[in-house]
LUMRO-760751 format. One line per field, with one value per residue (C-alpha): x negated, y negated, z negated; chain; residue number from 0. Coordinates in steps of 0.2 Angstrom, whole numbers. Each point is the difference from the previous one (the first is absolute). Layout:
BEGIN
x <- X  ...
y <- Y  ...
z <- Z  ...
unit <- A  ...
pos <- NUM  ...
This chain:
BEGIN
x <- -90  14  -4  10  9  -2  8  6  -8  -17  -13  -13  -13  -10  6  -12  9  16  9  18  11  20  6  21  -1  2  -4  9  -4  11  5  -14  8  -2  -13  -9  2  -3  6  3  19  3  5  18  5  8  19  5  19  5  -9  -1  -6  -21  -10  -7  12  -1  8  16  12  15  17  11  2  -6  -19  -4  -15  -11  -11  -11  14  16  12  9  12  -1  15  -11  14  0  -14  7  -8  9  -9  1  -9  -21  -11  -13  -15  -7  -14  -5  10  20  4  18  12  17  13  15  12  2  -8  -12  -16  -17  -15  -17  -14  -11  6  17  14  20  16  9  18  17  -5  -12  -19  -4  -17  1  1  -2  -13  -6  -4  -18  -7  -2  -20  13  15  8  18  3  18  7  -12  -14  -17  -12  -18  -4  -14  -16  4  3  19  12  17  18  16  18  8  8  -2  -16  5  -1  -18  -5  -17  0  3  -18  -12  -19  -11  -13  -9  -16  0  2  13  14  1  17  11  6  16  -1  13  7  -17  -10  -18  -9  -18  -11  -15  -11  16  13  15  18  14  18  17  3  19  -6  13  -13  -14  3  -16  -15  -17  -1  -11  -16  2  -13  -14  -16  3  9  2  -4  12  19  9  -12  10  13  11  4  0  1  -16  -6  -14  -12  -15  -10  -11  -16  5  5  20  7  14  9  11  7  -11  -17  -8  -11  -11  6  -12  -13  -18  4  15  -9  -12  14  10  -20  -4  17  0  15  10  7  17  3  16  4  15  6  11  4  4  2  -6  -16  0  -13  -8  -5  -13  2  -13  7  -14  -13  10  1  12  -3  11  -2  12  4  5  -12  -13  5  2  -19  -6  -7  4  6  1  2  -2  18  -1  12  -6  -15  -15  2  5  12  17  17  7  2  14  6  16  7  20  12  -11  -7  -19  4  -16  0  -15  -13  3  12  19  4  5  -5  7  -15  1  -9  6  -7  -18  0  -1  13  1  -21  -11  -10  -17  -2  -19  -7  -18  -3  -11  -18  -7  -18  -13  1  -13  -15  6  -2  5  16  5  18  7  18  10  21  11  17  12  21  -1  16  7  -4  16  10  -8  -5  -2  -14  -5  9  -18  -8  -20  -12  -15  -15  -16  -16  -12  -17  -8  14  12  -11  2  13  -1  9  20  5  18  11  19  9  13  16  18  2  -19  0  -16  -9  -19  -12  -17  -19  -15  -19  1  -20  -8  0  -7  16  16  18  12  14  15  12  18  12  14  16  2  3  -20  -2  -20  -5  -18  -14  -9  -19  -11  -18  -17  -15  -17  -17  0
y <- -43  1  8  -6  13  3  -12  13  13  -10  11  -7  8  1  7  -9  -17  6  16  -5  14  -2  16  1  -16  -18  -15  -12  -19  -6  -17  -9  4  18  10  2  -10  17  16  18  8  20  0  4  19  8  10  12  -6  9  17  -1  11  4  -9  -17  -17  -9  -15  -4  -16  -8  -6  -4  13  16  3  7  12  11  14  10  1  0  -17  -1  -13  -2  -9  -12  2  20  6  8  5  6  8  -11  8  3  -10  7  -4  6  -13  -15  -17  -4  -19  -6  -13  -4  -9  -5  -6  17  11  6  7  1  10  3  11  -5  8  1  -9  6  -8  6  -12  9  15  7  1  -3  0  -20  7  -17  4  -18  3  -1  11  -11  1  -12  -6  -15  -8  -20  -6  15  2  17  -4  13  0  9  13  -3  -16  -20  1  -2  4  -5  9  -8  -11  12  15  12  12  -12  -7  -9  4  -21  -4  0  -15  3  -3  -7  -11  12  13  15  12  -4  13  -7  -12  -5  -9  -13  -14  3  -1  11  2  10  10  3  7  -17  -11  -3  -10  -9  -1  -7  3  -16  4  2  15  3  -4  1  4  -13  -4  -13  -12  1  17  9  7  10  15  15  19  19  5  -2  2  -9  -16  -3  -16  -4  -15  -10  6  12  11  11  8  -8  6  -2  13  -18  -3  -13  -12  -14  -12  -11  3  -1  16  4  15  8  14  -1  7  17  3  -4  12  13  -3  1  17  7  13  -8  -16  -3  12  -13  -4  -14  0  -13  0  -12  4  -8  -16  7  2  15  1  19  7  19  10  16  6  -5  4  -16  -14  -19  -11  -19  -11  -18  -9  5  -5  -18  1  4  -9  16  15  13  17  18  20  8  19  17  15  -1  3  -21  5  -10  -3  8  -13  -2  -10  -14  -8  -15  -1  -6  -3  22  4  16  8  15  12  5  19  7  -9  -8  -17  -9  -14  -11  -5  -6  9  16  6  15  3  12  7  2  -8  -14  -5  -18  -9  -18  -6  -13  -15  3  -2  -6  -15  -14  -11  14  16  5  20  -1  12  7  4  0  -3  -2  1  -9  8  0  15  10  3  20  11  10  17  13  -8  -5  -18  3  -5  -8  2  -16  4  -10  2  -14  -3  -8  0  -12  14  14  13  -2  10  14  -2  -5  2  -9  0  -15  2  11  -8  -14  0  -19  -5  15  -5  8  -1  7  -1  3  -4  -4  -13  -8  -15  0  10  3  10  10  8  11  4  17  1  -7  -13  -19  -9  -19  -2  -16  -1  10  -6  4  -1  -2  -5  -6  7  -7  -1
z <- -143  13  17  13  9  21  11  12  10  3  3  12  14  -14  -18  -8  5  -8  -2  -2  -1  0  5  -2  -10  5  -10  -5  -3  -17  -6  -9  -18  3  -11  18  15  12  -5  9  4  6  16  3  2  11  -3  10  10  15  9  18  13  -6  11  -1  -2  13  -2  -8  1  -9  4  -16  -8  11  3  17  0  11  -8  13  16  -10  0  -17  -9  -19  -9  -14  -13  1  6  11  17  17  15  13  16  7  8  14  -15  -15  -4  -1  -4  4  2  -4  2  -1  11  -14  18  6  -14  9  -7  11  -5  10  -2  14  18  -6  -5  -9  -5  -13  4  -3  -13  16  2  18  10  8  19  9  11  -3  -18  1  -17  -14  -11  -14  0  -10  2  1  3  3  14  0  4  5  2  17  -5  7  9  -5  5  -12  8  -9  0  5  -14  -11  8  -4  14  16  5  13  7  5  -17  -8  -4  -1  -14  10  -10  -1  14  -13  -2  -15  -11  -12  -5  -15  -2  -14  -4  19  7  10  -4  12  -3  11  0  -2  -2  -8  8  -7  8  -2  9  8  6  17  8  12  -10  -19  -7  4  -11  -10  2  -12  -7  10  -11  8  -12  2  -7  7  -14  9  -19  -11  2  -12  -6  -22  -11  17  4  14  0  8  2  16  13  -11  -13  -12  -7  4  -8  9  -7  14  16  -7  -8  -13  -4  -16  -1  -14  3  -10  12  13  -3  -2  15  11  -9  6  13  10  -3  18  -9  -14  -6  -9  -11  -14  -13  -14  -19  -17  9  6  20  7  16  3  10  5  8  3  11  -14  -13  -12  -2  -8  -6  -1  -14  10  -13  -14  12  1  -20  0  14  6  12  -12  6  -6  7  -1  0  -7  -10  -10  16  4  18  9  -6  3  8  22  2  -12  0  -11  1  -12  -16  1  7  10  6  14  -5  11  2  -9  7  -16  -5  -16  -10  -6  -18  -14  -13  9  -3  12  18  6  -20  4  -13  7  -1  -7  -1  -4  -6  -9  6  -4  -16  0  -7  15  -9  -6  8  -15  -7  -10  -11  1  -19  4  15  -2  16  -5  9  -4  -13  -6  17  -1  5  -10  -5  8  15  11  -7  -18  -7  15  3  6  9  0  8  2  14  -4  18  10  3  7  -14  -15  -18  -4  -4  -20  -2  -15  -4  6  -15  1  4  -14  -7  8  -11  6  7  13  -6  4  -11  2  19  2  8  18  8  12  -3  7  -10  9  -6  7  -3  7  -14  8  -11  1  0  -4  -3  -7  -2  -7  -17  -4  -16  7  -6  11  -1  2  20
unit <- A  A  A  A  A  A  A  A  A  A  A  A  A  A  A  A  A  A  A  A  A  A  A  A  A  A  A  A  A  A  A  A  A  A  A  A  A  A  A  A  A  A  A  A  A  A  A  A  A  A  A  A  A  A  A  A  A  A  A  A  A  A  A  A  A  A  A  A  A  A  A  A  A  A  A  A  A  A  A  A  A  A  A  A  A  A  A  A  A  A  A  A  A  A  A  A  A  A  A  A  A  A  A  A  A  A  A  A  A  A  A  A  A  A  A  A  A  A  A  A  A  A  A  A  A  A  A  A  A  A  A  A  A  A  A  A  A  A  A  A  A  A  A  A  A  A  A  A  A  A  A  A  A  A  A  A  A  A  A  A  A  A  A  A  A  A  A  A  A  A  A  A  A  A  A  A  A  A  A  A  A  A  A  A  A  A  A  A  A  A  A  A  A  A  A  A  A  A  A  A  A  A  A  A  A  A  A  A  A  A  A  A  A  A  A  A  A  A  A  A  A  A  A  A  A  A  A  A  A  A  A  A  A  A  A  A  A  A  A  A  A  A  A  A  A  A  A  A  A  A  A  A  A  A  A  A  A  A  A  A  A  A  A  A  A  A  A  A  A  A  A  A  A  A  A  A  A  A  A  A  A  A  A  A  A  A  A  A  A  A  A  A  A  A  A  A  A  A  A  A  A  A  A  A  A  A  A  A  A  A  A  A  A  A  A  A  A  A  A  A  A  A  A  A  A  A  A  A  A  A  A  A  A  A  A  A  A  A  A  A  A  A  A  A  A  A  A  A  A  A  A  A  A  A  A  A  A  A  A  A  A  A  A  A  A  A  A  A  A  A  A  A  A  A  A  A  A  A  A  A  A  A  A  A  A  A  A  A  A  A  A  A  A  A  A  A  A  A  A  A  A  A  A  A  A  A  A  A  A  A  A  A  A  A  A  A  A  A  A  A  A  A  A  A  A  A  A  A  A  A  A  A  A  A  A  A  A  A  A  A  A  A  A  A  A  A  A  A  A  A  A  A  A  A  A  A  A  A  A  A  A  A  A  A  A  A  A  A  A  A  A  A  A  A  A
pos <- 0  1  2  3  4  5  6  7  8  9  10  11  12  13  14  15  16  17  18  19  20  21  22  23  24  25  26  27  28  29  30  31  32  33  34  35  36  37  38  39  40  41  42  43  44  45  46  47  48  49  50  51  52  53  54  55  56  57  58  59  60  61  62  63  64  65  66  67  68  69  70  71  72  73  74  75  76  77  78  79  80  81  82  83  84  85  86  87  88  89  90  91  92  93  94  95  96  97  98  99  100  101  102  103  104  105  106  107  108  109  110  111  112  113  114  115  116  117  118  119  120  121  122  123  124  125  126  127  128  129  130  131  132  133  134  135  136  137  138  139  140  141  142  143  144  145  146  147  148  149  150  151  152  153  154  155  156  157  158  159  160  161  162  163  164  165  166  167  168  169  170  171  172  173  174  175  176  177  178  179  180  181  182  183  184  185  186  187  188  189  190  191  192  193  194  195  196  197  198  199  200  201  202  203  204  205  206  207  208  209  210  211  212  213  214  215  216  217  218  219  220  221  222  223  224  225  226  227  228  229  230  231  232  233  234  235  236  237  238  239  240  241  242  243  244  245  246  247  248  249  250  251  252  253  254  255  256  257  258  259  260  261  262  263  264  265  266  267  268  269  270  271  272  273  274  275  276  277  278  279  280  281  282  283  284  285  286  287  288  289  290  291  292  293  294  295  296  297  298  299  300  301  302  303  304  305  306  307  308  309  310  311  312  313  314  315  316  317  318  319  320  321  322  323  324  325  326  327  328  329  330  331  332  333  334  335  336  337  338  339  340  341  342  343  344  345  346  347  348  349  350  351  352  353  354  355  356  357  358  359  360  361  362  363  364  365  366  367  368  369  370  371  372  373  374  375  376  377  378  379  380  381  382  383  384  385  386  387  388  389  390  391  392  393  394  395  396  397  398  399  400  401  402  403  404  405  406  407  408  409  410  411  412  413  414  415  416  417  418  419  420  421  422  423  424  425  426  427  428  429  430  431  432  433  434  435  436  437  438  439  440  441  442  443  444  445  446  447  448  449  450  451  452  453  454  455  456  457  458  459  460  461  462  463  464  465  466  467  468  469  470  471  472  473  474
């Protein structure tokens, strides 16, 4: 019989509901000729590009064909067709996130981290000295116009018409709507979304030259965020994760809660979530909204467009290395058809590709379950003979290399995910052996049984479903 494999990450409060696991791999919903409508894909890898100063990636932020980056204090330019980077100058800060945005009139470039503000115009990096400026916890850019969140207050205050230099401490508008303080914006298609923290708050530049930026009428929702860079805008879709610890999707201006029971467990049990960030990207049509939690260590990922194909919320764990921790990546950043992604602590940027299986040439740990295999009717002991994972085979590197005969692992749990069997290995097939088959005899019996198998050669994984020979007993 075919087992169905695991529709994403979906373990729940209890393993004994289900224990899902998609760790590194997302799942992919087919056409309905396919041999089986939901299959697993490796996640992309990530290729080393450009070495900047160690230190975390803060934020990065494209204009044609340069890349403009800050890793720990350090200001750089990267030319996209190249790779080459230039020095630029130092910020006052080491930590935490930068916010960018550009103003194509005068080529100006604005970038934020929170008490401060610089504008990098003219080949020159320069602290924003109007004594006006007011600190910014976000920044976005609308019309040429910077909008900055005043930390630790509801003010929102606007700089002059093309120029990120000259502010006006008049020049502000107050998301009032709930008496909290806004902690972002978020510019999407030339609006403003503003979150606070019970509220969220849309608004729209109304061509008002003492005035431009007023709500709109209808927009207002009594949810906000405690994490200032969770939000995040692909697809047409804008995303966050809210003040109860839920993510949220919206497409127009009403929101939905996108978090499935087993995230939601996972994003409670974390240590700190207030330091999310919330980055997308979208590749080979399949558009990502990523979770990182760099205090807690772990990132998720959430696939928008498989999840309508399934009519269900289809998430998966993204992680680097082989201990499942959380992954490489800080700052993500789509421009001109690449993926470049700023690592968390080492200065480096990534391309992100598909046809890479490592993490900064670091083997990578990838793990899925099947769905669990058990008598509905009788709850009857069934006896496993033979189970078969169909999985692409022939895909082994050349030899002597790491993957030149790629290994499979598998392990079972009998007691809903509590304990699991020892590790069985078996040979995938080396490069060319496509027919080869990954099979396991004399498994036991079980009443209830999940089956999990785990991957770390780099090489390309396509897993179709798993295949089992069983019997049932007498009760």
């Amino acid at each position: 019989m075919r087992i169905p494999l695991t529709f994403g990450h979906t373990t729940k409060w209890s393993s004994n509901v289900n224990q899902g696991q998609c760790i590194n791999m997302f799942p992919v919903v087919n056409s309905s000729d396919s041999k089986n409508q939901l299959t697993l894909s490796s996640a992309p890898g990530l290729e080393r590009w450009v070495q900047l100063k160690p230190g975390q990636v803060r934020g990065m932020y494209g204009v044609r064909e340069t890349i403009y980056a800050v890793s720990d204090n350090t200001f750089y330019s990267v030319n996209t067709l190249s790779g080459a980077s230039t020095l630029i100058g130092t910020i006052s800060s080491n930590t935490d996130k930068i916010w960018m945005g550009y103003n194509y009139t005068n080529q100006q470039l604005i970038i934020g981290d929170d008490a401060n503000g610089w504008v990098y115009e003219d080949s020159a990096l320069t602290a924003i000295a109007d004594v006006d400026f007011p600190g910014c916890s976000s920044l976005a850019t609308i019309d040429e116009y910077g909008i900055v969140t005043v930390p630790n207050t509801s003010q929102v205050n606007i700089s002059s018409l093309y120029d990120f230099t000259a502010w006006d401490g008049t020049d502000y508008v107050n998301a009032g709507g709930h008496p909290d303080d806004v902690k972002s914006v978020l510019a999407d298609h030339r609006e403003a979304w503003f979150f606070g923290e019970k509220s969220v708050e849309v608004f729209r530049n109304v061509g008002d030259a003492d005035a431009p930026f007023q709500r709109i009428d209808g927009t207002f929702q009594e949810v906000g965020t405690n994490a200032s860079a969770s939000p995040a805008s692909g697809d047409n879709v804008i995303f966050w994760l809210d003040d109860t610890l839920q993510v949220r999707m919206a497409q127009g201006y009403a929101s939905r809660i996108i978090s499935t029971p087993a995230i939601s467990k996972i994003i409670s049990s974390l240590s700190r979530t207030d330091d999310a960030i919330g980055v997308t990207y979208t590749q080979d049509g399949h558009t990502f909204y990523v979770l990182i939690f760099p205090s807690a260590d772990m990132t998720i990922a959430y696939d928008v467009g498989q999840s309508v194909k399934a009519q269900q919320d289809l998430w998966h764990i993204k992680s680097s290395g082989v201990a499942e921790k959380r992954w490489r990546g800080n700052s993500v950043l789509d421009h001109n058809g690449v993926v470049y992604v700023g690592d968390y602590n080492n200065g480096r940027i990534y391309k992100l590709k598909r046809d890479v299986y490592n993490d900064n040439t670091e083997a990578v740990r990838k793990v899925f379950t099947s769905q669990e295999v058990f008598d509905p009717e009788e709850r009857r002991e069934l006896f496993h003979y033979e189970l078969e994972i169909e999985i692409e085979a022939g895909v082994g590197l050349t030899a002597s290399t790491q993957g030149d005969d790629p290994m499979i692992m598998m392990q079972y749990s009998d007691d809903g995910g509590h304990t699991w069997s020892y590790e069985s290995w078996r040979s995938m097939g080396k490069i060319g052996a496509y027919t080869g088959r990954a099979r396991w005899y004399g498994l036991g019996a079980s009443r209830n049984r999940v089956y999990k198998f785990a991957i770390t050669d780099p090489i390309k994984i396509e897993a179709v479903s798993a295949y089992l020979k069983a019997k049932a007993g007498t009760e």
